[in-house]
PDB file with one MODEL, atoms N, CA, C and O in Angstrom:
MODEL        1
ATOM      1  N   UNK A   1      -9.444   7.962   0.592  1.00  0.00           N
ATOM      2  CA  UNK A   1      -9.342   7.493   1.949  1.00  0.00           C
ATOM      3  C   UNK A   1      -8.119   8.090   2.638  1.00  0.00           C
ATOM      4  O   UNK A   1      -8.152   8.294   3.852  1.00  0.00           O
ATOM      5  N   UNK A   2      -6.873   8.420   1.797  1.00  0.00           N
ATOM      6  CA  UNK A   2      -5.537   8.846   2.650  1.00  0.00           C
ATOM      7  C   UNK A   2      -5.974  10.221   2.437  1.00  0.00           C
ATOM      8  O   UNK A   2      -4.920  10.835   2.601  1.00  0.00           O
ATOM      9  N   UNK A   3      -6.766  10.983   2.205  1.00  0.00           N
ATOM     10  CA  UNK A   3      -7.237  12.690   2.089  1.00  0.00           C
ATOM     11  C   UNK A   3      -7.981  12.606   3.555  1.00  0.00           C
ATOM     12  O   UNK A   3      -7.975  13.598   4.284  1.00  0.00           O
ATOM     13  N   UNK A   4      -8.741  11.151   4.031  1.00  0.00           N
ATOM     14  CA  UNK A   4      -9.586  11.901   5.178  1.00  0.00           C
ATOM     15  C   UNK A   4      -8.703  11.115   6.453  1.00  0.00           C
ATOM     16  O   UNK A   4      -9.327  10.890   7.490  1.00  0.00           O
ATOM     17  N   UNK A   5      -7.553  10.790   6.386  1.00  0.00           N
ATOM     18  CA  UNK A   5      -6.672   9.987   6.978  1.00  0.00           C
ATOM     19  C   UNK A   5      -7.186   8.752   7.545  1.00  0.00           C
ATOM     20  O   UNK A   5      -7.393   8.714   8.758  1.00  0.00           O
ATOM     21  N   UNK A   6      -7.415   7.748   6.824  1.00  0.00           N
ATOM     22  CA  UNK A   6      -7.585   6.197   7.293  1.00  0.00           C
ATOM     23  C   UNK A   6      -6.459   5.503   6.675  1.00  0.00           C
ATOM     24  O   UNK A   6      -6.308   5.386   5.459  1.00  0.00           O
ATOM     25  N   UNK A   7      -5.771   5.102   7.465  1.00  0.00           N
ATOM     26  CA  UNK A   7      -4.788   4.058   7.251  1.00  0.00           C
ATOM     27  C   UNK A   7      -5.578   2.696   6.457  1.00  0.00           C
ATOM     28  O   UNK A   7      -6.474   1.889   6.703  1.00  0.00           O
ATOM     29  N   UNK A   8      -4.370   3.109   5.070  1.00  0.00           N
ATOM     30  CA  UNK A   8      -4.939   2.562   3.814  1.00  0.00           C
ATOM     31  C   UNK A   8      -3.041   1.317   3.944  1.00  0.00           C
ATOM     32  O   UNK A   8      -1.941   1.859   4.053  1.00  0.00           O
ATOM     33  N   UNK A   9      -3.186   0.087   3.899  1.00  0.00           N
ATOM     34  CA  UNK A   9      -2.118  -0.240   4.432  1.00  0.00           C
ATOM     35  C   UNK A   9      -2.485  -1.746   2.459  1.00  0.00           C
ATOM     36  O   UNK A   9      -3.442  -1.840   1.691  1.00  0.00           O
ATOM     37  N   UNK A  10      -1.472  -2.308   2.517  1.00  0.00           N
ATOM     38  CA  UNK A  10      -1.351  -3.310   1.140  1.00  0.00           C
ATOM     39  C   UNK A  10      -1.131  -4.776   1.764  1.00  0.00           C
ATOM     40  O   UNK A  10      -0.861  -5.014   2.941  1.00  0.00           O
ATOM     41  N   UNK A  11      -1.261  -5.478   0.980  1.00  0.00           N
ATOM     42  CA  UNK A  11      -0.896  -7.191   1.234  1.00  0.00           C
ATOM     43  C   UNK A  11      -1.465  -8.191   0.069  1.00  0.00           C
ATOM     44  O   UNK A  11      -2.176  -7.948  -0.906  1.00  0.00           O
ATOM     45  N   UNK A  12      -0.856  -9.464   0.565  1.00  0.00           N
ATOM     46  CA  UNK A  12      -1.406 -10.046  -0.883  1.00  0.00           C
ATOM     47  C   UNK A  12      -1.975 -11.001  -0.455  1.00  0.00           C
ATOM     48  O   UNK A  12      -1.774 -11.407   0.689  1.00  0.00           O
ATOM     49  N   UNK A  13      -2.824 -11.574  -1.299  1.00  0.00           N
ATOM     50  CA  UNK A  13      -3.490 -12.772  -0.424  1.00  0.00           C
ATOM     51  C   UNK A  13      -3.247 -14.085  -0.608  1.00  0.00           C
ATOM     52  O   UNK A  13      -2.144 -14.292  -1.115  1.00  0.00           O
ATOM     53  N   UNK A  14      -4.010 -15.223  -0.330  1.00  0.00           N
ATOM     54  CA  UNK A  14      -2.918 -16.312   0.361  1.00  0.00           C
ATOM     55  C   UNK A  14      -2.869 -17.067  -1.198  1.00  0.00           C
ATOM     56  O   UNK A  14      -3.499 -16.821  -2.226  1.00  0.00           O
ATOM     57  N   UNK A  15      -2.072 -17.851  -0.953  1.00  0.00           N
ATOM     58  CA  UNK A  15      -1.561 -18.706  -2.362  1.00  0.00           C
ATOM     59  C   UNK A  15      -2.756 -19.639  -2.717  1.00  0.00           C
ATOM     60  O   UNK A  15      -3.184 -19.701  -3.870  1.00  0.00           O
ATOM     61  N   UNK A  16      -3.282 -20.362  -1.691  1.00  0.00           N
ATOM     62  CA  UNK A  16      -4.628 -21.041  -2.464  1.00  0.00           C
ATOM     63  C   UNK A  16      -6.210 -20.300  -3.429  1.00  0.00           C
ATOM     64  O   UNK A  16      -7.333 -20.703  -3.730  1.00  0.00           O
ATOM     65  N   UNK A  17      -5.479 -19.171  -3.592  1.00  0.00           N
ATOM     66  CA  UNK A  17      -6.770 -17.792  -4.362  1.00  0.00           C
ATOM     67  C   UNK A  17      -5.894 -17.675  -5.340  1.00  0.00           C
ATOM     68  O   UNK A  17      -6.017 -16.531  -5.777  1.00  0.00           O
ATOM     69  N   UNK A  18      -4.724 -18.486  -6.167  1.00  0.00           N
ATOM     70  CA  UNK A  18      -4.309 -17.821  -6.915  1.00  0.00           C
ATOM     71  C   UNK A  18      -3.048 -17.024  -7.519  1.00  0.00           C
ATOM     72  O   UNK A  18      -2.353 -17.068  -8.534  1.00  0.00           O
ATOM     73  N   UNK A  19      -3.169 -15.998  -5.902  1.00  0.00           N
ATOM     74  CA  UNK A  19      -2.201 -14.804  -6.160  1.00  0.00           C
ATOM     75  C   UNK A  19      -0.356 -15.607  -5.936  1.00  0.00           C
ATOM     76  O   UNK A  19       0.095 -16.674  -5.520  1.00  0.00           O
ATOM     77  N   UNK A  20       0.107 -14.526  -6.412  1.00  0.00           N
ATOM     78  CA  UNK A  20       1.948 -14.764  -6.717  1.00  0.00           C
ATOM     79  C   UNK A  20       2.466 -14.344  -5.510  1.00  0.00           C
ATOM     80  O   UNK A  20       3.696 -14.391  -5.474  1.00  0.00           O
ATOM     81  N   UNK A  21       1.663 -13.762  -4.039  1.00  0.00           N
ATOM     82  CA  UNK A  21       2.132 -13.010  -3.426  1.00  0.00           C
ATOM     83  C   UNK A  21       3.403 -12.248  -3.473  1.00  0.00           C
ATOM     84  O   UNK A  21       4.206 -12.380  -2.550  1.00  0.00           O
ATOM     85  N   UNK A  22       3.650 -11.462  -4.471  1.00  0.00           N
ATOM     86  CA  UNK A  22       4.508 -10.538  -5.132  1.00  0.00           C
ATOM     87  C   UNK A  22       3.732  -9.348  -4.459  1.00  0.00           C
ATOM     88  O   UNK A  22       2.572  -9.091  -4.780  1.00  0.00           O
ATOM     89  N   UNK A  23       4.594  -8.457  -3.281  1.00  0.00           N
ATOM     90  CA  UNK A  23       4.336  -7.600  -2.859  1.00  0.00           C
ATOM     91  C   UNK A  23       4.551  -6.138  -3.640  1.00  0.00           C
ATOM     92  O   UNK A  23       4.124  -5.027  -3.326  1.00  0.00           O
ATOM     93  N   UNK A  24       5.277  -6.505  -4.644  1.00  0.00           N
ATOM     94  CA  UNK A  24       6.016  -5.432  -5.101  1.00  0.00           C
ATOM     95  C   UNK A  24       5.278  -4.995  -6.771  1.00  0.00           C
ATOM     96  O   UNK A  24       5.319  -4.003  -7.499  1.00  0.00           O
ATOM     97  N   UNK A  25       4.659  -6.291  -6.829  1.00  0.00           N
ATOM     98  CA  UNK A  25       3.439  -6.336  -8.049  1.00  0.00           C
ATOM     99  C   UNK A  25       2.069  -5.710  -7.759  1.00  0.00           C
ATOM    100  O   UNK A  25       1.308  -5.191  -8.577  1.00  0.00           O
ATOM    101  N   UNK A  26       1.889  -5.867  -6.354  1.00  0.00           N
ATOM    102  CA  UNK A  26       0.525  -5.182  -5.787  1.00  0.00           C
ATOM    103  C   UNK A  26       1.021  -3.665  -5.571  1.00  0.00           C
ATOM    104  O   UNK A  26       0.210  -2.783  -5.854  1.00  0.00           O
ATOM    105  N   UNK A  27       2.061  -3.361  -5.178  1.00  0.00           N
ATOM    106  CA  UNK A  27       2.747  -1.571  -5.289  1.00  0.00           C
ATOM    107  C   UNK A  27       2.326  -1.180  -6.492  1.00  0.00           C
ATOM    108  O   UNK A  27       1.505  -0.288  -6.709  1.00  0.00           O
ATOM    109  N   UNK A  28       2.903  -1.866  -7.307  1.00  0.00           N
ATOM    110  CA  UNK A  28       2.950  -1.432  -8.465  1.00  0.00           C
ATOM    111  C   UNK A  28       1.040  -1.222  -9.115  1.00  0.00           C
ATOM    112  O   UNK A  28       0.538  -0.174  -9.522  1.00  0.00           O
ATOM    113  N   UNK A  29       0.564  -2.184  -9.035  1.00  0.00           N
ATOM    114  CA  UNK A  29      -1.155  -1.962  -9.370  1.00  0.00           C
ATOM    115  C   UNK A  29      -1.702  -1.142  -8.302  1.00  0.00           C
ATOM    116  O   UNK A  29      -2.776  -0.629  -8.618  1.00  0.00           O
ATOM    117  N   UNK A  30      -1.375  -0.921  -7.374  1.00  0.00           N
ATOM    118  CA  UNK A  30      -2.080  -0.067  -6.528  1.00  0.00           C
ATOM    119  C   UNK A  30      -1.384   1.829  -7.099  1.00  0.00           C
ATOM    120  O   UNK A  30      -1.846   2.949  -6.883  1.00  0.00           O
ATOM    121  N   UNK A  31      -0.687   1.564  -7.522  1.00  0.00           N
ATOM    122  CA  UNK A  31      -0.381   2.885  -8.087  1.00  0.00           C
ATOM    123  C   UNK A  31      -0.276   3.323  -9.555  1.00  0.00           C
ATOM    124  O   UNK A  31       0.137   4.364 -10.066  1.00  0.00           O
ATOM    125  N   UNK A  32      -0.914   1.899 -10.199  1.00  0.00           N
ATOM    126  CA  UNK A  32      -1.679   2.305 -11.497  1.00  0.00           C
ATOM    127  C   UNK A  32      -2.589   2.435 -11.633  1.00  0.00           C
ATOM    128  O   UNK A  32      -2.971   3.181 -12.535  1.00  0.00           O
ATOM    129  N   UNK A  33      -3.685   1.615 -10.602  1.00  0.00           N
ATOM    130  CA  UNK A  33      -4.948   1.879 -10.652  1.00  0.00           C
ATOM    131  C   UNK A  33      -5.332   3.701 -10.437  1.00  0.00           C
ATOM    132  O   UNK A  33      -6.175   4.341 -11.066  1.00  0.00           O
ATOM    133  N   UNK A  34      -4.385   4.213  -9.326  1.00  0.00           N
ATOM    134  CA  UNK A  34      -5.132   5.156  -8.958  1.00  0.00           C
ATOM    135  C   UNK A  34      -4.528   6.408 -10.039  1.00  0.00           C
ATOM    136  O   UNK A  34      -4.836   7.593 -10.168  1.00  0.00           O
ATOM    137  N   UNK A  35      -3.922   5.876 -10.455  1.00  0.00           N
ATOM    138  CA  UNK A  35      -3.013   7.388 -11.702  1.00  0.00           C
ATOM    139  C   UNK A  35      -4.048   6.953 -12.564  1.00  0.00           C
ATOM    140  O   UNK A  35      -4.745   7.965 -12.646  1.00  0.00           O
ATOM    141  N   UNK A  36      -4.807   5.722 -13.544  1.00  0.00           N
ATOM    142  CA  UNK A  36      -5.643   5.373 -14.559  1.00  0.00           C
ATOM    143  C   UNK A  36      -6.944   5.631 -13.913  1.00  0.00           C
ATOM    144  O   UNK A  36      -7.838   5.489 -14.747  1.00  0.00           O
ATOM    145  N   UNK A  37      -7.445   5.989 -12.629  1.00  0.00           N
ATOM    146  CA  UNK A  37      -8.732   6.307 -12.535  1.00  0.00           C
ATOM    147  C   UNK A  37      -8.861   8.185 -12.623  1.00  0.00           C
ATOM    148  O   UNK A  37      -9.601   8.901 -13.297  1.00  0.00           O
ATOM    149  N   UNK A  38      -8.171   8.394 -11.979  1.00  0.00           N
ATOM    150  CA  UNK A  38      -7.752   9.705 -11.658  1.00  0.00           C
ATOM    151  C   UNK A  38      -7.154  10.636 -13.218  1.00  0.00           C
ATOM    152  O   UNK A  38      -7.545  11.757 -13.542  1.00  0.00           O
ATOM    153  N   UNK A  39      -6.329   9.945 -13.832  1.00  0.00           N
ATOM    154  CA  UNK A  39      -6.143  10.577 -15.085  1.00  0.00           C
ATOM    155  C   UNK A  39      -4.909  11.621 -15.261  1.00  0.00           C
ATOM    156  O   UNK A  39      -4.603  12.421 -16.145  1.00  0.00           O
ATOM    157  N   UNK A  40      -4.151  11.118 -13.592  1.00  0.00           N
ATOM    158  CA  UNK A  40      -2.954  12.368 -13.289  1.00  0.00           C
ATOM    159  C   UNK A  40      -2.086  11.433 -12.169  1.00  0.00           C
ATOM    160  O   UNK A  40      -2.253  11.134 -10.987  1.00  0.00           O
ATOM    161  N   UNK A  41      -1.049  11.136 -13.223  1.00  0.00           N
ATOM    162  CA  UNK A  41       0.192  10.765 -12.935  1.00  0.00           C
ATOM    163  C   UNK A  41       0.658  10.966 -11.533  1.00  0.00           C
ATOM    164  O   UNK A  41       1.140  10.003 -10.936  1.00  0.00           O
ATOM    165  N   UNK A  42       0.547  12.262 -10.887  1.00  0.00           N
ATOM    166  CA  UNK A  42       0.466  12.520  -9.346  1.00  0.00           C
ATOM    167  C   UNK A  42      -0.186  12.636  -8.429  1.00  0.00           C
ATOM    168  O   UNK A  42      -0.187  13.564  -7.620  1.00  0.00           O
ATOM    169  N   UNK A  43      -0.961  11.493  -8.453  1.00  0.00           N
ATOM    170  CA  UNK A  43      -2.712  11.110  -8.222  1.00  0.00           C
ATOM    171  C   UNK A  43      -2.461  10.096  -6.588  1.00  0.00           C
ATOM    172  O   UNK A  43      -3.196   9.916  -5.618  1.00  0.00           O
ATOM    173  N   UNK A  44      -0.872   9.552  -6.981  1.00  0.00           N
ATOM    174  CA  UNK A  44      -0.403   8.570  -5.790  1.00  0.00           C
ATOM    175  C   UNK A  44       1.475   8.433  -6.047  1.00  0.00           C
ATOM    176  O   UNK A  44       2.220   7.775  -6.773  1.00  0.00           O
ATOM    177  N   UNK A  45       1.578   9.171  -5.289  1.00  0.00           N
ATOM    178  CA  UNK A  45       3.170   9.463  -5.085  1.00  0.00           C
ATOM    179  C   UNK A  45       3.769   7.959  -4.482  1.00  0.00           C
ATOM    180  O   UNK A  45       3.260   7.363  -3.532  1.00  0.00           O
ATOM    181  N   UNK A  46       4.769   7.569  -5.131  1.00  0.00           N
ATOM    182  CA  UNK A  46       5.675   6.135  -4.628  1.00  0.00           C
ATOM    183  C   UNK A  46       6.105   6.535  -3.676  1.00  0.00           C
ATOM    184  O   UNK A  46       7.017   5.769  -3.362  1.00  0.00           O
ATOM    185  N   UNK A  47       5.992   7.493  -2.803  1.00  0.00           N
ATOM    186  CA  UNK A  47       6.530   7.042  -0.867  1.00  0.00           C
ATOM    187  C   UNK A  47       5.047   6.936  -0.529  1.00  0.00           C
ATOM    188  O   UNK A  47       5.141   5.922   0.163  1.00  0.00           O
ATOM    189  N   UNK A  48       4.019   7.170  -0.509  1.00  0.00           N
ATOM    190  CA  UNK A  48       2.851   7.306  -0.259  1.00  0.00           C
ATOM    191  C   UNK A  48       2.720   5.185  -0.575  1.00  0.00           C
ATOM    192  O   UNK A  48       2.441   4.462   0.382  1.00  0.00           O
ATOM    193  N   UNK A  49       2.886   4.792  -1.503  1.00  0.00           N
ATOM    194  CA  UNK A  49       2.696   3.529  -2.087  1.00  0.00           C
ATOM    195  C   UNK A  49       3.660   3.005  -1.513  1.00  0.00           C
ATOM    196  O   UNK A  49       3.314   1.957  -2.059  1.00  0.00           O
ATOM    197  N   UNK A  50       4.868   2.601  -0.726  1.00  0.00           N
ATOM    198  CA  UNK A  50       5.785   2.254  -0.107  1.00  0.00           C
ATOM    199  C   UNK A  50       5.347   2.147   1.334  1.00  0.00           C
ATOM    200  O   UNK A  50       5.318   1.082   1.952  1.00  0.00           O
ATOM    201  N   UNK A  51       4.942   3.554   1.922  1.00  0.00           N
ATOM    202  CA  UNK A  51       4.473   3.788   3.413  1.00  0.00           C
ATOM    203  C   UNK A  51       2.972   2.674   3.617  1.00  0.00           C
ATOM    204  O   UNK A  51       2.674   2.128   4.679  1.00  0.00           O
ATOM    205  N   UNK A  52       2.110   2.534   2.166  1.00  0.00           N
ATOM    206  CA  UNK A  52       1.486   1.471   2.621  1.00  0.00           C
ATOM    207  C   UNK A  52       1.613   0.114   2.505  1.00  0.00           C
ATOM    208  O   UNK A  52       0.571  -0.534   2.600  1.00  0.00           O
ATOM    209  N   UNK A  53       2.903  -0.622   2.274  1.00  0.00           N
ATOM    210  CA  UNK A  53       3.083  -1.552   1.724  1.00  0.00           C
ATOM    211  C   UNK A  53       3.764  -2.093   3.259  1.00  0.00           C
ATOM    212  O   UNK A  53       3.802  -3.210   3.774  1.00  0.00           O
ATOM    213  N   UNK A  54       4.133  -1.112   3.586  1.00  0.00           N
ATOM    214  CA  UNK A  54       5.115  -1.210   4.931  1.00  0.00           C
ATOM    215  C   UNK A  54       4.734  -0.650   6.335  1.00  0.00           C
ATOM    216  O   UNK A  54       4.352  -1.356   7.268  1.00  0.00           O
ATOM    217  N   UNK A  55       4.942   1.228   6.391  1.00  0.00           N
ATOM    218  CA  UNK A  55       4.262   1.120   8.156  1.00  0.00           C
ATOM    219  C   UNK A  55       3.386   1.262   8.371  1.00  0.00           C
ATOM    220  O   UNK A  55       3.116   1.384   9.566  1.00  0.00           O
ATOM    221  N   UNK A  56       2.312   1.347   7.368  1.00  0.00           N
ATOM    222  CA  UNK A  56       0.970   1.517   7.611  1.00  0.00           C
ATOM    223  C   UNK A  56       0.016  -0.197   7.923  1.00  0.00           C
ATOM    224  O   UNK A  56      -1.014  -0.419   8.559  1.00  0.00           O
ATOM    225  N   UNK A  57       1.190  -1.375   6.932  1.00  0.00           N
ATOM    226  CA  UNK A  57       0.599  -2.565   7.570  1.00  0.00           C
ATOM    227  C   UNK A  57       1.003  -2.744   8.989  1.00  0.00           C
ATOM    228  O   UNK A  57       0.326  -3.559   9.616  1.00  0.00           O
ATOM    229  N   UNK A  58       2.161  -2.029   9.749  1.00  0.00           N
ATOM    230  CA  UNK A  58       2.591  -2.303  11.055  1.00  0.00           C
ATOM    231  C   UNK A  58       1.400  -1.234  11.901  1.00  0.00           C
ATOM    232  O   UNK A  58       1.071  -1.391  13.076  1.00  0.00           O
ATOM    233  N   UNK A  59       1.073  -0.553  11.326  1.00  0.00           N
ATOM    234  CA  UNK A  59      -0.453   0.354  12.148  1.00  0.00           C
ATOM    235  C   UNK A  59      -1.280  -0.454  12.134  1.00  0.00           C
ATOM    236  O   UNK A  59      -1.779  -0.706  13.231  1.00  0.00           O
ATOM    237  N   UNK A  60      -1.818  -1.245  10.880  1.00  0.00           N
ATOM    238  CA  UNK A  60      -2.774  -1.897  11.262  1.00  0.00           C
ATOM    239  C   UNK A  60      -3.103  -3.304  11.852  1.00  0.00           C
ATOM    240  O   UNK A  60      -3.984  -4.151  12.002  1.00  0.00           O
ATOM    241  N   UNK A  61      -1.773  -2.973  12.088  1.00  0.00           N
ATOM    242  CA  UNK A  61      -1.375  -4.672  13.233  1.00  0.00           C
ATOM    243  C   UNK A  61      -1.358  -4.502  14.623  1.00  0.00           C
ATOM    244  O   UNK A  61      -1.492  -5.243  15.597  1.00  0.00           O
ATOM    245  N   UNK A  62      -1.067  -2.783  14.349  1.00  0.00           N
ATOM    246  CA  UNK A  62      -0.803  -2.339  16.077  1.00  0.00           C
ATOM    247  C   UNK A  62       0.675  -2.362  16.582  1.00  0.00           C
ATOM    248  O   UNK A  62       1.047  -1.958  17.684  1.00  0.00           O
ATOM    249  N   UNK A  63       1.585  -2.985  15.441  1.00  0.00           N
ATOM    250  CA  UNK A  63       2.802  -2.784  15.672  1.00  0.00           C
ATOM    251  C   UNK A  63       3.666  -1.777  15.235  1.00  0.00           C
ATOM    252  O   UNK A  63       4.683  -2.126  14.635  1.00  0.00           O
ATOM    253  N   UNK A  64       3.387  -0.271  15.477  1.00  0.00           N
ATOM    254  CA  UNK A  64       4.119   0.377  14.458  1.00  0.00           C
ATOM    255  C   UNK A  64       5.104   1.168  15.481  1.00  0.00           C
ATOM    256  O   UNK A  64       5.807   2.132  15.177  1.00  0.00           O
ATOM    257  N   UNK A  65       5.019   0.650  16.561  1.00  0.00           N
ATOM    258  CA  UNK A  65       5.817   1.567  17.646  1.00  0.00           C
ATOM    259  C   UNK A  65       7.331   0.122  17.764  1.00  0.00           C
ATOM    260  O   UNK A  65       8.326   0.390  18.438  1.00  0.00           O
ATOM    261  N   UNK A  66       7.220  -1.282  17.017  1.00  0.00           N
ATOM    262  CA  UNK A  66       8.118  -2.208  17.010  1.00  0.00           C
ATOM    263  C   UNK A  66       8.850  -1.916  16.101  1.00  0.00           C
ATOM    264  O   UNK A  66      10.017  -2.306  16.155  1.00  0.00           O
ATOM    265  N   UNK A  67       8.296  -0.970  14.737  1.00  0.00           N
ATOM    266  CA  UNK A  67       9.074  -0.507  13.804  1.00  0.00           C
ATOM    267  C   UNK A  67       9.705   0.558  13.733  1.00  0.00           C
ATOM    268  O   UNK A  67       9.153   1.636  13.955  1.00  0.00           O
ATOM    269  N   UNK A  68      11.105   0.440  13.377  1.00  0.00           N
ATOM    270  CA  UNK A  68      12.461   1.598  13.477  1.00  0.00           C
ATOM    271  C   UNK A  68      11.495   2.406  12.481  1.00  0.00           C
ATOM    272  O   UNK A  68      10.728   1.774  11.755  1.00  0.00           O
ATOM    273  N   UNK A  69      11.553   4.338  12.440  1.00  0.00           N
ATOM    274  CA  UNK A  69      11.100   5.043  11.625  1.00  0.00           C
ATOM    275  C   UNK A  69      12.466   5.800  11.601  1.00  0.00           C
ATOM    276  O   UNK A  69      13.284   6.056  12.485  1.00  0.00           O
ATOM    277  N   UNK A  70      12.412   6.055  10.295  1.00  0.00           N
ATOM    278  CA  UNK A  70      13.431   6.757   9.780  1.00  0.00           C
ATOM    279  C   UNK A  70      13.385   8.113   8.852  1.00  0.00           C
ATOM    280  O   UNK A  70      14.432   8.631   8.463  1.00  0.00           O
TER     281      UNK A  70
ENDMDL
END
């Protein structure tokens, strides 16, 4: 999906499903899943996994022009 550029953005879901909302636990599985499907370690680069954890959820809010880029 980030090869044909769709803003691929992360989050966790709400506490009555369960989850720890540990944002930093879903980074982390979102960039094991895709190195263990793929079979190559550089399959999903950690700024790539960062940029969706962060300004890519402010794209898909529509707020990404409220967020400082650096």
């Amino acid at each position: 999906m980030l090869k044909e550029g769709v803003n691929v953005s992360l989050g966790t879901d709400g506490q009555g499903s369960g989850s720890n909302l540990d944002m930093f636990e879903t980074m982390k599985f979102s960039s094991l899943l895709q190195k263990g499907i793929y079979e190559d370690v550089r399959s999903m680069e950690s700024y790539e996994v960062l940029k969706m954890a962060t300004i890519n959820g402010a794209k898909a809010l529509g707020l990404e022009s409220e967020i400082r880029k650096y």
